[in-house]
Backbone as JSON, one array per atom type, in Angstrom:
{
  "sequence": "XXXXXXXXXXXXXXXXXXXXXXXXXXXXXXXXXXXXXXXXXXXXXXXXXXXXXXXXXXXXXXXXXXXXXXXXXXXXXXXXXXXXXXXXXXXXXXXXXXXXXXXXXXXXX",
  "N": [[0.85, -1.19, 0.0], [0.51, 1.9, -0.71], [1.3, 5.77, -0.27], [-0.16, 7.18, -1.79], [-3.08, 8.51, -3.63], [-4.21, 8.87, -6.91], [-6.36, 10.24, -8.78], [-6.64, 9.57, -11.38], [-6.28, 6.66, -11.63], [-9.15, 6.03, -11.08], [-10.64, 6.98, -12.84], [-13.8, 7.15, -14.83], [-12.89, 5.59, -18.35], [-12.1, 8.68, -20.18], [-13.96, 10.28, -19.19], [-14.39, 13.68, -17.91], [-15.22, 14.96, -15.97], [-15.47, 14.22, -12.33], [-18.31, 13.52, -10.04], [-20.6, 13.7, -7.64], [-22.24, 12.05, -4.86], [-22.65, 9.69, -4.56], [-20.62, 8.52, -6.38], [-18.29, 9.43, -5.37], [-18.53, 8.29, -2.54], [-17.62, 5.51, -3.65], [-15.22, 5.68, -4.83], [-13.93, 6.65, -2.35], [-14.2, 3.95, -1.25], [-13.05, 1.95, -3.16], [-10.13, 3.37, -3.27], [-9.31, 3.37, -0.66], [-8.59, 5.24, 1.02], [-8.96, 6.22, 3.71], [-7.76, 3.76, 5.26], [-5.14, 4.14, 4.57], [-4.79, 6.85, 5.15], [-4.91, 6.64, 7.96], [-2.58, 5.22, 7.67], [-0.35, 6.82, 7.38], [2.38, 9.41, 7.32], [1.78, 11.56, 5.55], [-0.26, 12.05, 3.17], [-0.23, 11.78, -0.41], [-2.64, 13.47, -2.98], [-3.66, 13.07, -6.17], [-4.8, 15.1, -8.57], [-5.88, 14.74, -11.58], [-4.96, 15.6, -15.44], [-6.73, 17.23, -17.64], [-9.07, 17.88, -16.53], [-12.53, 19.33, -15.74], [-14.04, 19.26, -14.39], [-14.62, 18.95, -10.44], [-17.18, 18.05, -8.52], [-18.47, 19.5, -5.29], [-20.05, 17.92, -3.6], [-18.77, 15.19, -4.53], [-16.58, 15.48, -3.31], [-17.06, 16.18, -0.51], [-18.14, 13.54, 0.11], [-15.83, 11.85, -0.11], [-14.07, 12.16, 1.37], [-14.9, 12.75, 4.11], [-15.24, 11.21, 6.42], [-11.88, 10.91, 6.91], [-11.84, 13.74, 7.47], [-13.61, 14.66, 9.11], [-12.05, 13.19, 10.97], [-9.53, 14.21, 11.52], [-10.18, 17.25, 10.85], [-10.08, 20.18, 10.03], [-7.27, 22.03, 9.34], [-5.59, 20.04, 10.51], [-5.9, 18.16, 8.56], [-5.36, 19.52, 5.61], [-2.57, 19.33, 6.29], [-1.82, 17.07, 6.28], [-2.47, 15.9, 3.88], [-1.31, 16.13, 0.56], [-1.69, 18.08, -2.27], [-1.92, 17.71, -5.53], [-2.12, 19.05, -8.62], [-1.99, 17.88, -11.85], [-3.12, 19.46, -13.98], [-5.24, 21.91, -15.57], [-7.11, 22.6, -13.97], [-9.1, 24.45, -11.52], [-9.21, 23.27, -8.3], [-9.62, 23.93, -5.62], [-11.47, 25.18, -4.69], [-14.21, 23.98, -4.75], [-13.47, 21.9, -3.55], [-12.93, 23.32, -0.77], [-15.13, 24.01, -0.23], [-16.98, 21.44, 0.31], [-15.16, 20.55, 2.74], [-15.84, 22.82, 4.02], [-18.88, 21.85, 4.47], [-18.62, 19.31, 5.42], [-17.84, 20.28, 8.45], [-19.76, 21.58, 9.05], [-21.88, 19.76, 9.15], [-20.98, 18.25, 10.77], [-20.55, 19.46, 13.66], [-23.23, 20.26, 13.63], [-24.9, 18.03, 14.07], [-23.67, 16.75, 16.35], [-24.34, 18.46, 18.29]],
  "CA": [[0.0, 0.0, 0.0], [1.06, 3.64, -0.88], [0.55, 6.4, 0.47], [-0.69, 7.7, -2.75], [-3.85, 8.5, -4.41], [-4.85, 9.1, -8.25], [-7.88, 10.27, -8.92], [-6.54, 9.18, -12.7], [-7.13, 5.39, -11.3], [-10.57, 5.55, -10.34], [-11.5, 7.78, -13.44], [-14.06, 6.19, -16.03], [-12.45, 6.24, -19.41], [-12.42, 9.64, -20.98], [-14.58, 10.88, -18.04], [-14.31, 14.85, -17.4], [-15.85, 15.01, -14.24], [-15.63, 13.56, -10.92], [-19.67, 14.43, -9.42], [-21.94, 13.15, -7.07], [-21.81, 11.54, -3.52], [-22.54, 8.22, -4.83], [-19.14, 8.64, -6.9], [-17.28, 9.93, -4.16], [-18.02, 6.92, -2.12], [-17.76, 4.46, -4.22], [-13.93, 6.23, -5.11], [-13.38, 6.65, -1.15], [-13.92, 2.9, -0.84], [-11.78, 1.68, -3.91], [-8.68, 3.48, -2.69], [-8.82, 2.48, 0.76], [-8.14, 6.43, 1.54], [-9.2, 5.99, 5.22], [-6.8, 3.06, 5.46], [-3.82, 5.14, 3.95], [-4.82, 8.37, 6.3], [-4.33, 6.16, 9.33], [-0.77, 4.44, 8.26], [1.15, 7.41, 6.96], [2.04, 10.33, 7.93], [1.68, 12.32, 4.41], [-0.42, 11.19, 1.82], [-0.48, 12.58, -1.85], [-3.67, 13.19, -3.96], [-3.19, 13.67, -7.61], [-5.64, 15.82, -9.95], [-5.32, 14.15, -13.12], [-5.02, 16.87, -16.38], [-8.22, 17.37, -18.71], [-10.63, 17.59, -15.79], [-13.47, 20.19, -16.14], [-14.82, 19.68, -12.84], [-14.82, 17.93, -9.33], [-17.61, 19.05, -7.67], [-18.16, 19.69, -3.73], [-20.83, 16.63, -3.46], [-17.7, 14.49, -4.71], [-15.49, 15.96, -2.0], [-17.49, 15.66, 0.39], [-18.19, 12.29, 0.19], [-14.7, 11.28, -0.78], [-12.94, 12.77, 2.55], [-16.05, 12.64, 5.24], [-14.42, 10.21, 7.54], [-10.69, 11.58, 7.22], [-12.01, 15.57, 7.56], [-14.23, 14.18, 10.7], [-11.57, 12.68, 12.03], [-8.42, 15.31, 11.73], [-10.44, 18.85, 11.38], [-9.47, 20.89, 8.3], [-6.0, 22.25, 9.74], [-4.45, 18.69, 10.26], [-6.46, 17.0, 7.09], [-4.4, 20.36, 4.44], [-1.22, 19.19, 6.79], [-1.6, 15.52, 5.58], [-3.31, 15.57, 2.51], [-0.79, 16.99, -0.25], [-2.16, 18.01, -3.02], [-0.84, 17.87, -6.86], [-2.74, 19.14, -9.63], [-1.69, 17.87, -13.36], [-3.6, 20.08, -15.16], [-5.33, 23.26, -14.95], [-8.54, 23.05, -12.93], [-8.81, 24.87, -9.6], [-10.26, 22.25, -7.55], [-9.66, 24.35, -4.62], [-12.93, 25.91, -4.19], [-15.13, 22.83, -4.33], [-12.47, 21.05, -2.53], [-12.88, 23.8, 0.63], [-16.39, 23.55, 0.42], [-16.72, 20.5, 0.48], [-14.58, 20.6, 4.15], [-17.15, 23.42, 4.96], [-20.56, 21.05, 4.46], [-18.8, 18.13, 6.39], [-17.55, 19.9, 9.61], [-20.69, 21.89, 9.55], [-22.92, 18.87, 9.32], [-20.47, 17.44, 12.4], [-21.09, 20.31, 14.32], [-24.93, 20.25, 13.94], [-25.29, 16.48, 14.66], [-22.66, 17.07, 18.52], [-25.09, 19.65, 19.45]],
  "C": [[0.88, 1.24, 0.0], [0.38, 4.55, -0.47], [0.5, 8.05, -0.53], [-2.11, 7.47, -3.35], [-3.99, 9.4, -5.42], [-5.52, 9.03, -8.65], [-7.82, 9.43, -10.79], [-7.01, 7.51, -12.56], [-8.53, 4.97, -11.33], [-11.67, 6.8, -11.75], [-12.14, 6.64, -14.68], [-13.76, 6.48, -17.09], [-13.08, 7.04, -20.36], [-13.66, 10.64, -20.29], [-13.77, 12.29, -18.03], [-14.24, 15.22, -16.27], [-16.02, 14.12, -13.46], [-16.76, 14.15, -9.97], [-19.82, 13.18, -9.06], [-21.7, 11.92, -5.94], [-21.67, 9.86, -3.81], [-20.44, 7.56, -5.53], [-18.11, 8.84, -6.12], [-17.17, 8.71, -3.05], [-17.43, 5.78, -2.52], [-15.67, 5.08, -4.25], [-13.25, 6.07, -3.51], [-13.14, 4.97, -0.77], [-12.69, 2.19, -1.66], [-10.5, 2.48, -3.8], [-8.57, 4.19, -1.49], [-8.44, 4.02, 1.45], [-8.49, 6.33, 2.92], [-8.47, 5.12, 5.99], [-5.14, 3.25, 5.56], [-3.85, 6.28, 4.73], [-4.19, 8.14, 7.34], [-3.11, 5.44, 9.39], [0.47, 5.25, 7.63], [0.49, 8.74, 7.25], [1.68, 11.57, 7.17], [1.02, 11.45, 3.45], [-0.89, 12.41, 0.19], [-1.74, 12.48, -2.77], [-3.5, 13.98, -5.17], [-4.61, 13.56, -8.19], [-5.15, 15.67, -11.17], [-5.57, 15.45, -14.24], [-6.07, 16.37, -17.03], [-9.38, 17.12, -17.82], [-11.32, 18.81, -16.29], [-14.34, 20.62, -15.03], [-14.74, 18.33, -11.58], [-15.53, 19.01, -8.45], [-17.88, 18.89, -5.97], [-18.93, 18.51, -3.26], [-19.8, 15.06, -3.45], [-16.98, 14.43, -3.64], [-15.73, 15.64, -0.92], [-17.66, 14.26, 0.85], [-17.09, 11.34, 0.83], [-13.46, 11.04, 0.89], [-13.67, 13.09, 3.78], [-15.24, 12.33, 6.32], [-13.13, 10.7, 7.61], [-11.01, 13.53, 7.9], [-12.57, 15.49, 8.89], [-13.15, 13.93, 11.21], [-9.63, 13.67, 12.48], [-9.01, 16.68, 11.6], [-9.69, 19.33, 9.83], [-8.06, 21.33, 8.34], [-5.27, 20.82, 9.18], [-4.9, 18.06, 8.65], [-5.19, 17.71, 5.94], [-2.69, 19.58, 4.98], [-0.92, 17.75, 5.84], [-1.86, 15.14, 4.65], [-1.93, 16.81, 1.4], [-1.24, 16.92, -1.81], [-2.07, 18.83, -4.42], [-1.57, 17.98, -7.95], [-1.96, 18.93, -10.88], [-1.74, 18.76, -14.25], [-3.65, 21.41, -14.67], [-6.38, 23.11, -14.36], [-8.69, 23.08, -11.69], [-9.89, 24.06, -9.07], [-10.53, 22.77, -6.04], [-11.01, 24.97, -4.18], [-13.94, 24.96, -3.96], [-14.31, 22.27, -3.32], [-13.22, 21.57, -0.69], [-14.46, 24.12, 0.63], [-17.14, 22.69, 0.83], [-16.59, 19.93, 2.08], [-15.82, 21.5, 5.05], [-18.64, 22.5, 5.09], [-20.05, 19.77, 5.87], [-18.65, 18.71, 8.11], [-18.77, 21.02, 9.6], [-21.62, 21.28, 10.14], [-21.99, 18.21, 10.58], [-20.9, 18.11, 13.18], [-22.46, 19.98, 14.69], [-24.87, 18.65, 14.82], [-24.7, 16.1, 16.34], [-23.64, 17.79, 18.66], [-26.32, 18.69, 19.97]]
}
């Protein structure tokens, strides 16, 4: 096991976009990312080139359980992250972080 993930792996061929929670799990389970969070101390996620979009439904999904369980600080510390191409994934990405530790929040109170 590496303590790498490529979203280029888990893309369907000639796929644009990475959408929709169902997708995002299904991606979180096939590379074991929750397994890889907890046995290293850096892990790399690569943005494959010719995307168009990964949207925040994706994100969310994808990084639930790691973002729950380190907080958005430690998750950016451990999560390094390598874009190929050109598409700013950063904005879905950090909303994404905002929906899950909001919805943690609500659900502790």
């Amino acid at each position: 096991m590496k303590n790498i993930i490529n979203l280029e792996e888990f893309r369907t061929p000639k796929a644009k976009i990475f959408t929709g929670r169902d997708r995002g799990e299904q991606v979180r389970k096939d590379s074991k990312i929750d397994e890889i969070e907890s046995k290293f101390e850096n892990v790399d996620f690569i943005i494959p080139a010719n995307l168009y979009s990964i949207n925040p439904s994706f994100f969310e999904e994808l990084f639930i359980n790691v973002v729950k369980k380190l907080g958005e600080e430690k998750f950016y510390a451990k999560f390094n992250f390598k874009n190929e191409g050109t598409y700013n994934y950063e904005k879905p990405l950090k909303e994404a972080i905002s929906r899950i530790l909001r919805e943690k929040t609500a659900l502790d109170k």
